[in-house]
C-alpha positions as CSV (number, residue, x, y, z in Angstrom):
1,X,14.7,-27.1,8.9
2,X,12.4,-26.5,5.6
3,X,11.8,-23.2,5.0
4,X,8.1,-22.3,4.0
5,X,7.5,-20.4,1.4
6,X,5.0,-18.0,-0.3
7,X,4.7,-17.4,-3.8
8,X,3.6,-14.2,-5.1
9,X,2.4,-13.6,-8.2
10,X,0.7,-10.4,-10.4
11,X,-0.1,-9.3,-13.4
12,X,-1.4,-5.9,-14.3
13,X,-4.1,-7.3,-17.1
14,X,-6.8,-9.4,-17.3
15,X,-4.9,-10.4,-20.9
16,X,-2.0,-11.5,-18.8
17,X,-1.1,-14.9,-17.1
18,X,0.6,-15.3,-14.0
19,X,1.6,-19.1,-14.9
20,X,5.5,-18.3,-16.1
21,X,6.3,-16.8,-13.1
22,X,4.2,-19.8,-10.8
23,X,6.1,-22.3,-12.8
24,X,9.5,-20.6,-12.5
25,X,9.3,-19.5,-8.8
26,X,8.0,-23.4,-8.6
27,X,11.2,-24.7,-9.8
28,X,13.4,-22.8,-7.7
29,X,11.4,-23.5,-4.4
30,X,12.2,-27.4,-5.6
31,X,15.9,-26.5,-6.2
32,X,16.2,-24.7,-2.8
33,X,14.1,-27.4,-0.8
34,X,11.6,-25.1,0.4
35,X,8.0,-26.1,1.1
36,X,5.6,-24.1,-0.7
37,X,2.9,-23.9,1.6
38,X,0.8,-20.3,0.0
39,X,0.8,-19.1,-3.6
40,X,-0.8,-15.6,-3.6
41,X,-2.0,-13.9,-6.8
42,X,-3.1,-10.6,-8.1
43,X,-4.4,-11.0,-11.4
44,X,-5.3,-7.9,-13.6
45,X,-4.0,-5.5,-10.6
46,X,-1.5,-2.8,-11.2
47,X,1.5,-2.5,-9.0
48,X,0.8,1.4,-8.1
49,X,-2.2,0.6,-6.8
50,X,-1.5,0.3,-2.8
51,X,-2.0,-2.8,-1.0
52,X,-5.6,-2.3,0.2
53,X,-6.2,-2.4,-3.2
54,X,-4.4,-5.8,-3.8
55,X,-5.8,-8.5,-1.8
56,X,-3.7,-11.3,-2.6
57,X,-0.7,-9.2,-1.0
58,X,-2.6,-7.8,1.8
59,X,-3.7,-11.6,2.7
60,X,0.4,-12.5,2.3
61,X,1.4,-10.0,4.6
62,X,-0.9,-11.2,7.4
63,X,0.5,-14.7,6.4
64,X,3.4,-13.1,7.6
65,X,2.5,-11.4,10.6
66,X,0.8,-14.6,11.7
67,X,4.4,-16.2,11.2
68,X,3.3,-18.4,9.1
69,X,6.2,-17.6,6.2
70,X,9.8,-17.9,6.3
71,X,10.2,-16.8,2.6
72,X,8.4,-15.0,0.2
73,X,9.4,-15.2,-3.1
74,X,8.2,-13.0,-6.3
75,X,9.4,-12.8,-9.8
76,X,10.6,-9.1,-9.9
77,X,10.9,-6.6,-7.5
78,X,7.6,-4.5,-9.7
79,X,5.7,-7.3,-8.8
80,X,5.1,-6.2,-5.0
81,X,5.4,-2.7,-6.2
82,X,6.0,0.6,-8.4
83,X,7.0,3.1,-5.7
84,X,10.0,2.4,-3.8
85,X,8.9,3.6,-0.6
86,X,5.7,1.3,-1.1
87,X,8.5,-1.7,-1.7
88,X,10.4,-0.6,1.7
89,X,7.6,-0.5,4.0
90,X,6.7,-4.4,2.3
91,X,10.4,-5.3,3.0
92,X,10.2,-3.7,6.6
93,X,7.9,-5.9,7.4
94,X,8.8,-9.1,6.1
95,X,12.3,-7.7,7.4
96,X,10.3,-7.5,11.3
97,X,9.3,-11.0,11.6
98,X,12.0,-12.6,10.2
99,X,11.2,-13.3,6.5
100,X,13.2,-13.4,3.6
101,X,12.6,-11.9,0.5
102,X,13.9,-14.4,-3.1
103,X,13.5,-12.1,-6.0
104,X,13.7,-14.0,-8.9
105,X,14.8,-11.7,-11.7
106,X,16.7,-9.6,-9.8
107,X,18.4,-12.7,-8.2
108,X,17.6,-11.0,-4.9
109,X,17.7,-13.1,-2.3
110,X,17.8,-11.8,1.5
111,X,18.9,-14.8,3.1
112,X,22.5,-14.4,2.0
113,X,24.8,-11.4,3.2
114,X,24.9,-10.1,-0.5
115,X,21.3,-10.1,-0.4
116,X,20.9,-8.1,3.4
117,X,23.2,-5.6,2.1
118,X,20.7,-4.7,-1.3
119,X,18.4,-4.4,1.5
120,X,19.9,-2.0,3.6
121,X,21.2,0.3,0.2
122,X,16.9,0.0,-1.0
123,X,16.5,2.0,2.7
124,X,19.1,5.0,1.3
125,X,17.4,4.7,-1.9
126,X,14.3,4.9,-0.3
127,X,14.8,8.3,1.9
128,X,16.3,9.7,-1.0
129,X,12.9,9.4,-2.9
130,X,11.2,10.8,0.5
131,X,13.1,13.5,0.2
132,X,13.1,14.1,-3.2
133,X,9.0,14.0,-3.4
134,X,9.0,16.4,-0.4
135,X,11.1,18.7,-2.1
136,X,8.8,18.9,-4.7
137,X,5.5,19.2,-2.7
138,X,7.5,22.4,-1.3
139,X,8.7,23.7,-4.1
140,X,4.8,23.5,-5.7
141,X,3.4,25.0,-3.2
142,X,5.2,28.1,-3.6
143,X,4.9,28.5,-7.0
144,X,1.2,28.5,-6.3
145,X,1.2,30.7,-3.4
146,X,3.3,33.5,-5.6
147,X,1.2,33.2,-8.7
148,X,-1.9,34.0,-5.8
149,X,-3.7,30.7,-6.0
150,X,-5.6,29.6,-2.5
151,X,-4.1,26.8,-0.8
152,X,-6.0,24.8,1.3
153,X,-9.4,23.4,1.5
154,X,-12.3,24.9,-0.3
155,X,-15.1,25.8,2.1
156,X,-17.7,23.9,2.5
157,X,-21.5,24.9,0.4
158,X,-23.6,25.8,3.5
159,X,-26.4,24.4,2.0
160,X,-24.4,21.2,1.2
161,X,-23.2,21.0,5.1
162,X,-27.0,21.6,6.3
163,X,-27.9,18.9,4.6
164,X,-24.7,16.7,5.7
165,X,-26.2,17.8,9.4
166,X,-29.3,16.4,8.8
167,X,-28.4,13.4,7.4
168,X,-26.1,12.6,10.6
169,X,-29.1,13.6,13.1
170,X,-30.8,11.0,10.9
171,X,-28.1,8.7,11.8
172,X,-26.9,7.4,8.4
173,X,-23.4,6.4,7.8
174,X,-20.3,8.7,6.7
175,X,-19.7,6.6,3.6
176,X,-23.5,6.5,2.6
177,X,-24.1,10.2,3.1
178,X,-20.8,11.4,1.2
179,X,-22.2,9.1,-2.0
180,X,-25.2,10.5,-1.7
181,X,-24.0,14.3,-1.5
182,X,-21.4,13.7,-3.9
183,X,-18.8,14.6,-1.4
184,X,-15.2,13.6,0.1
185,X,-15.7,11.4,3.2
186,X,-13.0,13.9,4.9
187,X,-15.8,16.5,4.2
188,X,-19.0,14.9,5.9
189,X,-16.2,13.6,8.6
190,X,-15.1,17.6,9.4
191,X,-18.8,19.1,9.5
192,X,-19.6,15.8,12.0
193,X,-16.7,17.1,13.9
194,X,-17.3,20.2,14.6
195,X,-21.4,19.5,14.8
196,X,-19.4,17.6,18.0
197,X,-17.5,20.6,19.1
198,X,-20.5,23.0,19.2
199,X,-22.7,19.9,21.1
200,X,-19.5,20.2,24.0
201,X,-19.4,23.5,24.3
202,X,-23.1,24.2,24.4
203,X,-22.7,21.9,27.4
């Protein structure tokens, strides 16, 4: 059976061009016998930037979930990401419906056994950076607490949630009244949340 396959492709400037990599990852999908039936590119888009912010992959990865892929196959392992736990949770779900992953400068491919064992050591590698970062998050937050800085959120200007009130009873959007105020959507989210609370218990 032919395998189908997905390209992806990215660069992280508008100066760059993704047609080395389209050609390349073209020839080997030739060599291998693979249908190319998607080609997928983020152009101008920087890998740390998560995947809501890069459409190209976000529309591959419901390619995917629509089972719609047996391989998807990418220059270099920074072109589906810059964080490794960003990379795993890509891999874990081509690794749930049954994709393979052909990584062409790496000479990854996750088809073969050599290629599911890289897979499983990028998990260990993965929880290591987990732990590492929460280490780090800890360790921060102690040195803040003992040099006496506040942790936590600031309190909210009660003049700025009165007005956040208002707008809500108005019934504008979350979004459009945190532009407006200059605020966090979190923010006008937490005062429409408790504006709930004290509406429950008044009943």
């Amino acid at each position: 059976m032919t395998k189908r396959v997905a390209i992806y492709l990215r660069v992280s400037t508008a100066e760059q061009t993704t047609e080395n990599q389209r050609r390349e990852l073209m020839a080997v999908a030739e060599r291998s016998g693979w249908q190319v039936v998607h080609v997928f590119e983020d152009a101008g888009v920087s890998g740390s930037k998560g995947r809501d912010h890069r459409p190209a992959l976000a529309a591959m990865m419901k390619a995917v979930n629509r089972r719609e892929i047996d391989v998807v196959a990418a220059w270099s392992v920074d072109r589906l990401g810059r964080s490794l736990i960003d990379l795993i949770e890509v891999l874990k779900d081509l690794h749930a419906k049954g994709v393979d992953l052909f990584l062409h400068q790496q000479g990854l491919d996750t088809s073969t056994s050599s290629g599911k064992a890289m897979f499983q050591m990028l998990g260990v590698f993965a929880e290591f950076e987990r732990a590492v970062i929460r280490e780090r998050v800890i360790a921060g937050l102690s040195r803040a607490k003992a040099a006496g800085t506040k942790l936590g959120r600031k309190p909210i200007d009660d003049g700025k949630e009165a007005s956040i009130r208002s707008l809500l009873a108005e019934g504008q959007g979350v979004r459009r009244i945190a532009r407006s105020l200059h605020v966090g959507v979190g923010t006008v989210l937490r005062v429409r949340d408790r504006q709930a609370t004290s509406v429950s218990a008044a009943e």
